[in-house]
TIGUGU-234208 format. One record per residue (C-alpha): residue number from 1; residue in one letter; y, z, x. Coordinates in steps of 0.05 Angstrom, whole numbers. Example, Ala and Ser with C-alpha at 12.3 -4.5 7.8 and 13.67 -1.06 7.14 Angstrom:
2
<r 1 A <-90 156 246>>
<r 2 S <-21 143 273>>
REM end
This chain:
157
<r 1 X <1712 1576 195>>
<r 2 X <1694 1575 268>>
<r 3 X <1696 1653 271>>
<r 4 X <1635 1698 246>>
<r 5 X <1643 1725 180>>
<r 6 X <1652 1800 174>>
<r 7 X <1619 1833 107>>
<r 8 X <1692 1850 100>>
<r 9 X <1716 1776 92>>
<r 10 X <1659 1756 53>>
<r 11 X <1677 1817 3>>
<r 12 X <1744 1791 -5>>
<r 13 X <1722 1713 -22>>
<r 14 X <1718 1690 -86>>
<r 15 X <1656 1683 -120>>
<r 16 X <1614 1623 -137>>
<r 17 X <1560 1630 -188>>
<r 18 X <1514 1567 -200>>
<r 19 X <1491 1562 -277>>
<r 20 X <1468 1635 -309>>
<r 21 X <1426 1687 -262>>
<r 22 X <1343 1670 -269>>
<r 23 X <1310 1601 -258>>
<r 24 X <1376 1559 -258>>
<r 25 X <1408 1586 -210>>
<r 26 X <1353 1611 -162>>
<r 27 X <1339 1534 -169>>
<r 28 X <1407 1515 -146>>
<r 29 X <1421 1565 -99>>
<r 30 X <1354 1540 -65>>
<r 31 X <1383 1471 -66>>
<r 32 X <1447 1499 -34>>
<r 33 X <1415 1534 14>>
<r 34 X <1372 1479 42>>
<r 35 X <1424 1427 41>>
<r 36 X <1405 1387 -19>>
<r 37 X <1456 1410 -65>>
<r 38 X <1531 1395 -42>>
<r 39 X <1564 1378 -111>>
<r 40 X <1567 1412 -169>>
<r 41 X <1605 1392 -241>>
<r 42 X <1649 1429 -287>>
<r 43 X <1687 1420 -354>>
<r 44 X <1761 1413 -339>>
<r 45 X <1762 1461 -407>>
<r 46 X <1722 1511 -384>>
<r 47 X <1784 1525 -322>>
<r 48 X <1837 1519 -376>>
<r 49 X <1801 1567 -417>>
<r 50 X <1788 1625 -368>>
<r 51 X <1863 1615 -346>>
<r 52 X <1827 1591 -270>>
<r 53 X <1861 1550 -219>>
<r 54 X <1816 1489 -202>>
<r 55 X <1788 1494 -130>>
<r 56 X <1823 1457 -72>>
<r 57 X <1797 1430 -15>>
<r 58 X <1779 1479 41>>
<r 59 X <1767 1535 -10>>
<r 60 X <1718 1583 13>>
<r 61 X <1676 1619 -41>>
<r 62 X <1619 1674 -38>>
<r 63 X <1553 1642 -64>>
<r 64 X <1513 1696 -110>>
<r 65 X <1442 1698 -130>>
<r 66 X <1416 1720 -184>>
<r 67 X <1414 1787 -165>>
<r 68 X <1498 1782 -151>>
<r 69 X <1485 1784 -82>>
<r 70 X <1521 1741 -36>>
<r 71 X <1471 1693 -12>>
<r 72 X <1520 1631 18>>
<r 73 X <1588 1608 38>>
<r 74 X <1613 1553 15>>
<r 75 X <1672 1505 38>>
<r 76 X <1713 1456 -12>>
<r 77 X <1712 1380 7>>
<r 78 X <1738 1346 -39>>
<r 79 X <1754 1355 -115>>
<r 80 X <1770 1308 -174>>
<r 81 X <1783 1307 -246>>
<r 82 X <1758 1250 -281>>
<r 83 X <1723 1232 -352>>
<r 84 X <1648 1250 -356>>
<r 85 X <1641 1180 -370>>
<r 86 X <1654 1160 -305>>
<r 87 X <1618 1213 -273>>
<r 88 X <1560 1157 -223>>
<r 89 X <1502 1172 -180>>
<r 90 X <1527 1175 -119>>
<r 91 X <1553 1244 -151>>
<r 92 X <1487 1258 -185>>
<r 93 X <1447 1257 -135>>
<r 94 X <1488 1306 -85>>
<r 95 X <1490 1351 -146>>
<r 96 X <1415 1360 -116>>
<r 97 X <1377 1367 -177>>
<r 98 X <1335 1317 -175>>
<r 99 X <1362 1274 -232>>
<r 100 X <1335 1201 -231>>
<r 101 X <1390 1167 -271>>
<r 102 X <1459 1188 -284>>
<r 103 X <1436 1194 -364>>
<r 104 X <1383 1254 -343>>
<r 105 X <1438 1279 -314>>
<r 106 X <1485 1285 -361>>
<r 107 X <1439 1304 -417>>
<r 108 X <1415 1367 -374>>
<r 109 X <1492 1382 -363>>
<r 110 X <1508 1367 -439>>
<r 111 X <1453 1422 -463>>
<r 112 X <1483 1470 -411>>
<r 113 X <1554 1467 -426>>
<r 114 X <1544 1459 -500>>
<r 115 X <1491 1522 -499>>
<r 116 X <1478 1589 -535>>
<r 117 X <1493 1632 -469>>
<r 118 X <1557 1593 -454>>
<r 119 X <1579 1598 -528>>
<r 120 X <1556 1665 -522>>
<r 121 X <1605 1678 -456>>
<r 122 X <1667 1638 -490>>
<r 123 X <1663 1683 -554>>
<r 124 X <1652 1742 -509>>
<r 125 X <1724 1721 -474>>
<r 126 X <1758 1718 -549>>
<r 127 X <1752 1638 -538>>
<r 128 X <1741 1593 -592>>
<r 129 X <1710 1526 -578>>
<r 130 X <1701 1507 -649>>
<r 131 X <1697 1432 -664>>
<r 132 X <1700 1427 -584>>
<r 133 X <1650 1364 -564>>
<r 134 X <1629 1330 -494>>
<r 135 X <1629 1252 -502>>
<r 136 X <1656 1195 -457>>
<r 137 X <1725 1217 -445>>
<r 138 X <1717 1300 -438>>
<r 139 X <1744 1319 -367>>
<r 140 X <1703 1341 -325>>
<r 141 X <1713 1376 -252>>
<r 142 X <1676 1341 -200>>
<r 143 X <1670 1392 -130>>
<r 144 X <1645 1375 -75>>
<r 145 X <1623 1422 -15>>
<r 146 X <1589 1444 48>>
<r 147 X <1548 1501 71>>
<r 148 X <1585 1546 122>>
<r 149 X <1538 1601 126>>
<r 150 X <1471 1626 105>>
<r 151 X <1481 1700 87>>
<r 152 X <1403 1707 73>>
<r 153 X <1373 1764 130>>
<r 154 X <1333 1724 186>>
<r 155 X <1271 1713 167>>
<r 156 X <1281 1709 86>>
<r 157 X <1292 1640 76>>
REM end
């Protein structure tokens, strides 16, 4: 996006939201923000079950706070479905989160996805993930992106 963004295009990008508004995603935003967060992980089930198209490369999404307000932009690098089992470090660690092993990792991820406000946000939808588990073979949604702009006012961050 070599041209500045106008409020007006950042209205009309999609919207990326980073775990649930509070300390998860003020923590990740933060790690977006200052570069230490440029991967992120999905369930391949949670696209299919919202009826979402899985990002492509050089996607552009609004990144929100946890006030809803756009705080980033974001660019798509790269994307790839594969089992959460085969999910390494290399990936881990851009996640930014500070994950030592790829076992931290994933059990952090596992108590996330499998979770009373996700459950809470399926039912809401009229989903059902009864008798739905994570293990070795679930697909997962592996993104990887860059910061394009800081939306933050000068001076705030």
């Amino acid at each position: 996006m070599p041209e500045p963004l106008s409020p007006a295009d950042i209205a009309a990008m999609p919207r990326s939201e980073f775990g649930f508004p509070g300390p998860l995603r003020d923590r990740l935003v933060a790690a977006i923000l200052d570069g230490a967060k440029t991967a992120t992980t999905g369930l391949l089930a949670d696209y299919t079950w919202d009826d979402e198209p899985l990002p492509e490369a050089g996607d552009h999404s609004a990144v929100l706070d946890s006030e809803d307000r756009p705080v980033a932009v974001i660019e798509v690098t790269e994307v790839r479905v594969v089992p959460l089992g085969e999910v390494d470090f290399a990936h881990v660690a851009d996640e930014g989160e500070g994950h030592a092993t790829v076992a931290q990792w994933r059990t952090e991820h596992e108590r996330f996805w499998n979770g009373a406000d996700l459950r809470r946000l399926r039912e809401e939808s009229g989903l059902s993930a009864d008798g739905f588990t994570v293990d070795d073979t679930t697909s997962v949604v592996l993104e990887r992106f860059r910061l394009v702009a800081d939306l933050r006012p000068l001076g705030s961050g």
